[in-house]
C-alpha positions as CSV (number, residue, x, y, z in Angstrom):
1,X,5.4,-93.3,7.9
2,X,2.9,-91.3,5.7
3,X,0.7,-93.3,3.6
4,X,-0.5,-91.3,0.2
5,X,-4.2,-92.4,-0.3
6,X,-4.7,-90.2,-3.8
7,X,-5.4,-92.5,-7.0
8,X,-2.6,-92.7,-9.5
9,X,-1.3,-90.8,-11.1
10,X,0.1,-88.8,-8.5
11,X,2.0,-85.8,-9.9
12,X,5.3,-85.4,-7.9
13,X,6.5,-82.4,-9.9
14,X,3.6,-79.8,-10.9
15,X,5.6,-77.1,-11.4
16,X,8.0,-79.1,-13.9
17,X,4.4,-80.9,-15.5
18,X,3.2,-77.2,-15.9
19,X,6.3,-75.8,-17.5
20,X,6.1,-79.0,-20.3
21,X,2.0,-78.0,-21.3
22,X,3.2,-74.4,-21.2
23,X,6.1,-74.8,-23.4
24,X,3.7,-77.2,-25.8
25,X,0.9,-74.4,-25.6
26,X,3.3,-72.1,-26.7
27,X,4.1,-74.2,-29.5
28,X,0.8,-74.8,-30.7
29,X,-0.3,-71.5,-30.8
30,X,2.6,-70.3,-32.8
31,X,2.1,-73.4,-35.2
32,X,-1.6,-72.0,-35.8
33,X,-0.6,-68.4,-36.3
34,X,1.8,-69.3,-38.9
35,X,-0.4,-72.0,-40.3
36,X,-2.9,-69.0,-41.0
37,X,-0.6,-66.7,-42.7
38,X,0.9,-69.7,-45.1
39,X,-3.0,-70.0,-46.1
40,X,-3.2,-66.8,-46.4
41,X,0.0,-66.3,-48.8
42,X,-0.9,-69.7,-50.4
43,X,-1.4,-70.2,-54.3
44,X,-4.4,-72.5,-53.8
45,X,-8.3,-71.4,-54.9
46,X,-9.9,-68.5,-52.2
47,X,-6.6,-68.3,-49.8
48,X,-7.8,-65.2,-47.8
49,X,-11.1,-67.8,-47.8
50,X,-9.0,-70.4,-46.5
51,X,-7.2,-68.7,-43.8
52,X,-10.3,-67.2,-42.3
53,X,-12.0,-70.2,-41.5
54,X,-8.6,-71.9,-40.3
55,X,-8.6,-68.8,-38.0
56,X,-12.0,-69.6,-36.7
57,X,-11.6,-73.1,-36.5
58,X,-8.8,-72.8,-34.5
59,X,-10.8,-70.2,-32.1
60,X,-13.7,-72.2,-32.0
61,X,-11.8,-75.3,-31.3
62,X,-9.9,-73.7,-28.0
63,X,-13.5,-71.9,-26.9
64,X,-15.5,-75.2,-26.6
65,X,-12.8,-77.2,-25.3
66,X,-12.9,-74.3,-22.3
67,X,-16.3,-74.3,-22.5
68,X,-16.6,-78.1,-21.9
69,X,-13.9,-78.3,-18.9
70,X,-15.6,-75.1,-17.1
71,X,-18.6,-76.9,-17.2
72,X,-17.2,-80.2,-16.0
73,X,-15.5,-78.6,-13.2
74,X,-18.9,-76.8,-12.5
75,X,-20.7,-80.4,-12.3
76,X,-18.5,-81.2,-9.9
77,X,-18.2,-77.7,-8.3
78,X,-14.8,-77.4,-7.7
79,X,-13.1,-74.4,-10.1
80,X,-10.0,-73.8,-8.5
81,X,-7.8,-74.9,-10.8
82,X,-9.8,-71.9,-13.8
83,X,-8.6,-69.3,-11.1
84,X,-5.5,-68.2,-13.0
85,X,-4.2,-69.1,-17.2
86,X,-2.3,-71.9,-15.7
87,X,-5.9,-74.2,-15.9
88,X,-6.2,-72.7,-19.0
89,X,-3.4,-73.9,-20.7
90,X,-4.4,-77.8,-21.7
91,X,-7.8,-77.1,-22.6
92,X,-6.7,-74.6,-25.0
93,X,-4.2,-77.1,-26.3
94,X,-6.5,-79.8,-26.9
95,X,-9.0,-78.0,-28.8
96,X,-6.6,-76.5,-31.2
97,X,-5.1,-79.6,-32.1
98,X,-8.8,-80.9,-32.6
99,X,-8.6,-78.0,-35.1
100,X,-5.1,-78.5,-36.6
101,X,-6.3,-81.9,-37.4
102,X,-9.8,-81.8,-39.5
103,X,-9.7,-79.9,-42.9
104,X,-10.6,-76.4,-44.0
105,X,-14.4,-77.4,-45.0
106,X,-14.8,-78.9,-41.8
107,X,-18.0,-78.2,-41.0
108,X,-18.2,-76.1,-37.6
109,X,-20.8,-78.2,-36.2
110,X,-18.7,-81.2,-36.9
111,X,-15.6,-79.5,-35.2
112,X,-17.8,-78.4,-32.0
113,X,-19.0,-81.8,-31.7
114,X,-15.6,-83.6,-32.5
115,X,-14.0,-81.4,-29.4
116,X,-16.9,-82.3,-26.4
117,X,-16.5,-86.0,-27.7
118,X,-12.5,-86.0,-27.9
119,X,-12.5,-84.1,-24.4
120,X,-15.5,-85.3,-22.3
121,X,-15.9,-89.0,-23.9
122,X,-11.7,-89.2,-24.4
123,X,-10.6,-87.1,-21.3
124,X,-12.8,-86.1,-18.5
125,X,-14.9,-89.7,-18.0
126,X,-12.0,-91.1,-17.0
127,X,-11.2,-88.6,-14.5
128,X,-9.3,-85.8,-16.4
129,X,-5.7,-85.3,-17.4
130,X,-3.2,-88.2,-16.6
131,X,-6.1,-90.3,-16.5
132,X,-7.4,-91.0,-19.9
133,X,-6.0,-94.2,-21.7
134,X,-6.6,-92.8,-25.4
135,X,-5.0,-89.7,-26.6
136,X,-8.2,-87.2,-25.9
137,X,-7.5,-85.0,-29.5
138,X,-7.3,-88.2,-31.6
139,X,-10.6,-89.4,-29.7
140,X,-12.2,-86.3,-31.1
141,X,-11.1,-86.6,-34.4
142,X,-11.6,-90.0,-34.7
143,X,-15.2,-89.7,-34.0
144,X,-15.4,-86.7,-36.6
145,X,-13.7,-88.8,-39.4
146,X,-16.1,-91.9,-38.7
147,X,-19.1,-89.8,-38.5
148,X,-18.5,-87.1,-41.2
149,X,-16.5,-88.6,-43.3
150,X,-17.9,-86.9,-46.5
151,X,-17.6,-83.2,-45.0
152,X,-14.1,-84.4,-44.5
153,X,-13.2,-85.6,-47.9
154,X,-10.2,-83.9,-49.1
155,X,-8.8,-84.4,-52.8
156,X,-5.7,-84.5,-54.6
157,X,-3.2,-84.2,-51.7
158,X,0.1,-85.7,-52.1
159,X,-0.5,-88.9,-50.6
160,X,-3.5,-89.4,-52.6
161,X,-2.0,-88.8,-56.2
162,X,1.4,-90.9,-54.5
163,X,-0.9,-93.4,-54.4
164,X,-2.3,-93.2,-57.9
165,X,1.1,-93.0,-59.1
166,X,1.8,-96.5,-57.2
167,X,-0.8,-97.4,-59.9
168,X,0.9,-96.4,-62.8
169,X,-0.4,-92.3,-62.7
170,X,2.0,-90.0,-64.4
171,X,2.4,-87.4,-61.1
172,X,4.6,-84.5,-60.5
173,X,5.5,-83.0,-57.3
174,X,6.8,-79.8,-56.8
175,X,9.0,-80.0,-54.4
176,X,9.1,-76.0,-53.1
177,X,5.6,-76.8,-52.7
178,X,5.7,-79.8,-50.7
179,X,8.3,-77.6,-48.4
180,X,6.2,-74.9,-47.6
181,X,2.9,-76.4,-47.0
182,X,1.4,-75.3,-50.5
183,X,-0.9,-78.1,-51.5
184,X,-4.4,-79.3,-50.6
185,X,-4.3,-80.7,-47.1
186,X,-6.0,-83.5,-45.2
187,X,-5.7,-81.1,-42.1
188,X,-5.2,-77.6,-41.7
189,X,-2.5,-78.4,-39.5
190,X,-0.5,-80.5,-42.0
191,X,1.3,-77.2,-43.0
192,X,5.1,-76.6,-44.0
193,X,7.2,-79.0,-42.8
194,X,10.0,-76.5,-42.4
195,X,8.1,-74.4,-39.6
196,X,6.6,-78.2,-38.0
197,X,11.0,-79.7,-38.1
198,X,11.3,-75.8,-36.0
199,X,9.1,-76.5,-33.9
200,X,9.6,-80.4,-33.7
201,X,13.4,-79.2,-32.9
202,X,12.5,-76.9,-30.2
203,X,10.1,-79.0,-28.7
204,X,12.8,-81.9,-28.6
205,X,15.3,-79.4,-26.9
206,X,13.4,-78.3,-24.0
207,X,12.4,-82.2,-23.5
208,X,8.6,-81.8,-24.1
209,X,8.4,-84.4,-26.4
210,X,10.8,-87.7,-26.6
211,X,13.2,-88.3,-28.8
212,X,13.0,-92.0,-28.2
213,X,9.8,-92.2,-29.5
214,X,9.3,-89.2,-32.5
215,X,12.5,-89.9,-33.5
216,X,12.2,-93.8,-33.9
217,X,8.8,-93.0,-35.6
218,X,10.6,-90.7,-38.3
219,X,13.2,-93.5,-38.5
220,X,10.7,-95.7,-39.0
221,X,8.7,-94.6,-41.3
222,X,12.1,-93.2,-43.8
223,X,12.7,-96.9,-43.4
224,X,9.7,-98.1,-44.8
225,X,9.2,-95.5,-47.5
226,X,12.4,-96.6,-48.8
227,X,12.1,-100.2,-48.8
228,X,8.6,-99.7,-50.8
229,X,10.5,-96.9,-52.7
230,X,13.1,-99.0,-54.2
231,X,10.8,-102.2,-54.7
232,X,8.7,-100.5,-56.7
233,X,10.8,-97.6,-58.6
234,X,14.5,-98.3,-58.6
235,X,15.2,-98.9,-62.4
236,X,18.1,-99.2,-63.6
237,X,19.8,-96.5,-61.3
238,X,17.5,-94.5,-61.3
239,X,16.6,-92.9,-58.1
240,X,13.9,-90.6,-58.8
241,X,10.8,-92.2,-57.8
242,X,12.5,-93.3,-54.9
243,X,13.3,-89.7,-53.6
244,X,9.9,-88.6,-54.4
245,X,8.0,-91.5,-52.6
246,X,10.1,-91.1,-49.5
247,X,9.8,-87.1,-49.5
248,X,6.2,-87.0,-50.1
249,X,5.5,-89.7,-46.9
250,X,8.0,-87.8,-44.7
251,X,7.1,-83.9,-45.6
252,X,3.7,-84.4,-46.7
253,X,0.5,-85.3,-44.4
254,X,0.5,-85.3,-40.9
255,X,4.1,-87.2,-40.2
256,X,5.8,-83.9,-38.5
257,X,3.2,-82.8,-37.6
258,X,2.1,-86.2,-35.4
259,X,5.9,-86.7,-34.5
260,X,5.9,-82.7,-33.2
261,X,2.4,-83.2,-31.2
262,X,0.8,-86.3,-31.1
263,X,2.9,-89.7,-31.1
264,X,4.6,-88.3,-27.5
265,X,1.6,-87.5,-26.2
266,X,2.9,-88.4,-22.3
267,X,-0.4,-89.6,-20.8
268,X,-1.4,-92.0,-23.4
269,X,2.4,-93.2,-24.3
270,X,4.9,-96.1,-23.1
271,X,7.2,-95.3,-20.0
272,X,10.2,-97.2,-20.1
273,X,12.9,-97.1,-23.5
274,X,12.1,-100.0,-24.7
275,X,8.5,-99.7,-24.6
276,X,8.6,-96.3,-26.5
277,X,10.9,-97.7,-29.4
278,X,8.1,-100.7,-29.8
279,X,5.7,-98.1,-29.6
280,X,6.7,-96.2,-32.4
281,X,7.8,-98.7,-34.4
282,X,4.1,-99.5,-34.1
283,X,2.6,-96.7,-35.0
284,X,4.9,-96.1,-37.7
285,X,4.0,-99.7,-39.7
286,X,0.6,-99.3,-38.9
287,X,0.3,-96.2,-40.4
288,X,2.7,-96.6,-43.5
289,X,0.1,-100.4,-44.0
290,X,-2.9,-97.8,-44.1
291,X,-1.3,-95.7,-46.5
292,X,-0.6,-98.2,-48.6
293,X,-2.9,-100.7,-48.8
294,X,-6.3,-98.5,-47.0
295,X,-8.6,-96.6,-48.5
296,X,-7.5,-93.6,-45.9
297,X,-4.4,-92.0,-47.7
298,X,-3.2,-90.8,-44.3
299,X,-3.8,-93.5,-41.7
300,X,-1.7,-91.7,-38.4
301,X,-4.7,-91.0,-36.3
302,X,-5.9,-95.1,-36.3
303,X,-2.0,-95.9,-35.3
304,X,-1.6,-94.0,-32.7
305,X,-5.2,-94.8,-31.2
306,X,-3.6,-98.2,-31.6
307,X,-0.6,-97.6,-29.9
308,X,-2.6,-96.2,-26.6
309,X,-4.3,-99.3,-26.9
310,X,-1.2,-101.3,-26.5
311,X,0.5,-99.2,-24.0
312,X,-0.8,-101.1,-21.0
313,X,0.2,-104.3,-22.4
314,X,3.8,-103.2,-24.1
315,X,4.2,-101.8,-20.3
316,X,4.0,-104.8,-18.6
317,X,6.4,-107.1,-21.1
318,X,9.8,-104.9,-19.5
319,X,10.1,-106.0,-16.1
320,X,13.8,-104.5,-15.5
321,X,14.6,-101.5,-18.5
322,X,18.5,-102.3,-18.9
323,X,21.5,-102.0,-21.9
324,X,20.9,-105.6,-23.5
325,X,17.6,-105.8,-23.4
326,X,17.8,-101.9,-25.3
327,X,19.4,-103.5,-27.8
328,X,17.7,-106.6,-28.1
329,X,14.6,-104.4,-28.6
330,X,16.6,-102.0,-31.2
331,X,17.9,-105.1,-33.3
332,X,14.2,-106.8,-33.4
333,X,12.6,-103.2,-33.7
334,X,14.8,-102.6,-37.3
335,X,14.6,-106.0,-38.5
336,X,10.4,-105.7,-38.4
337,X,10.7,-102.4,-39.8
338,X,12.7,-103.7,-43.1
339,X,10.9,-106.3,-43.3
340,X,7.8,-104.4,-43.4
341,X,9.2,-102.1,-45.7
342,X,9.9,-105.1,-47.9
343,X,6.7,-107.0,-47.8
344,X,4.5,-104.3,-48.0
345,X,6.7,-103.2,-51.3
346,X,6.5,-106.6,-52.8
347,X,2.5,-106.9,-52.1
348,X,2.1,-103.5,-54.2
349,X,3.7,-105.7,-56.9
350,X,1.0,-108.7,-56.6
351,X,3.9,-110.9,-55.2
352,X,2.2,-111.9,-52.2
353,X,4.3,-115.8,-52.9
354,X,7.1,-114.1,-52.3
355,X,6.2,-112.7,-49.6
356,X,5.0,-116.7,-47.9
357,X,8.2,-118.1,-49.1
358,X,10.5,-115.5,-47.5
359,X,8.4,-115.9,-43.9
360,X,8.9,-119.2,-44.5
361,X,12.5,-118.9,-45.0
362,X,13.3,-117.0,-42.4
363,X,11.1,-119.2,-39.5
């Protein structure tokens, strides 16, 4: 009998692990080239300006995250793994989706400083990748959104005149505009959702990211936009402000593009189907309650930093994954979610009674 002494995890497939980051890198990078040449062709103030820096943010972002894993594996002399691209691959990734997710003005001090927190503080201290318990490029952006918050400050993106609208501001969306990624952004990676559903297809396809969990998140958060939708627009048949509420939360911001690259993250996420459903679900209420009721019009990075936070403990409540306790966890999962949808809807209103006397009803 062989005894395996190695700390967990232990990877049983690293060719099949490789082929997963590879097919992600791939993904990332084209994401970035294409989110360049959108802010390039873009209507907004300085676009040749704009898609410049997000060129050098995203360089910048993939250098020093390099940078800070060569000299890691120096410290600890063994550089074996930098002998070929393959050890290049999730360094790269990590510090462009640093990039992706701070704004144009970030300054490039903050984005240098935001990628050796997010991959030392969030990655390598706890022993590298498959170690970490916090997703490594939320821990770096995190840190820069707490820190620098006014470098960061973006204005007048769609969630943020949605939710002057929810206050009685006249607001009109164009919706060509919203498609293609042509509006002020809280991230540079918060682009056109038509290239972010390719890419979130393809990604889905060759298995890199699960469906369980993106696509309960998506679910999720249609759900709760249109349960706050209706509340709160629905007059007299009248469906317009409904359809604009729900398509701003679902093409606008960083929904895609967290569904695409972030919720899934495998390290940091549940294991078994049930866990990833209540994880999403999670993350999805969490961050729809930020967006509406926060000060932060976006609210997906805190959620998902959340989620890793539960993931040890959601772990441990499945003992045995089968088919009724699936659906027990489906049929508690969608009831939560409407009736988040509905609460958070009704407090918009000022009807916080209500809100008592239907948790009272229910219990």
């Amino acid at each position: 009998m062989n005894f395996i002494t190695k700390k967990a995890p232990i990877v049983n497939n690293s060719q099949r692990s490789f082929k997963r980051a590879f097919t992600l890198h791939f993904a990332i990078i084209a994401t970035s080239i294409v989110t360049v040449v959108l802010k390039a062709l873009s209507s907004l103030e300085n676009p040749g300006e704009l898609a410049v820096r997000a060129f050098f943010m995203i360089v910048v972002g993939a250098l020093v995250s390099v940078l800070v894993e060569l000299a890691y594996a120096y410290s600890e002399k063994d550089i074996t793994k930098f002998k070929n691209y393959k050890g290049y691959v999730i360094p790269i990734n990590t510090g462009i989706l640093i990039a992706l997710l701070l704004p144009s003005i970030t300054p490039i001090y903050v984005l240098i400083l935001a990628v050796v927190v997010g991959v030392y503080a969030g990655k390598l201290v706890f022993g590298g990748y498959g170690y970490y318990i916090f997703n490594p490029v939320l821990v770096g952006v995190i840190f820069a959104q707490l820190s620098f918050g006014t470098q960061l400050a973006v204005f007048d993106t769609p969630l943020q005149l949605l939710k002057e609208a929810l206050n009685g501001a006249t607001t009109n969306f164009n919706i060509l505009d919203l498609f293609v990624g042509n509006y002020e952004a809280v991230a540079i990676g918060s682009t056109s959702v038509i290239l972010l559903s390719i890419v979130f297809i393809y990604l889905l396809v060759s298995k890199v990211i699960d469906y369980r969990i993106s696509g309960t998140f998506l679910i999720s958060v249609f759900i709760i936009s249109f349960g706050i939708g209706v509340i709160n627009y629905y007059v007299s048949g009248d469906f317009s402000g409904v359809f604009d509420y729900v398509l701003v939360n679902m093409i606008t911001g960083l929904t895609f593009f967290g569904a695409a690259f972030l919720i899934s993250e495998t390290v940091s996420s549940p294991t078994s189907r049930e866990t990833k459903i209540v994880y999403a679900v999670v993350v999805a209420v969490l961050m729809m309650t930020v967006r509406v009721l926060g000060d932060n019009a976006e609210g997906l990075v805190f959620a998902i930093l959340f989620g890793n936070m539960i993931t040890p403990f959601i772990n441990r409540t499945v003992k045995r994954s089968n088919k009724k306790t699936l659906i027990k966890t489906v049929v508690i999962s969608l009831v939560f979610v409407i009736f988040t949808s509905i609460a958070l809807g009704m407090i918009l209103q000022g009807r916080v009674e209500e809100i008592y006397a239907l948790v009272g009803g229910v219990l």
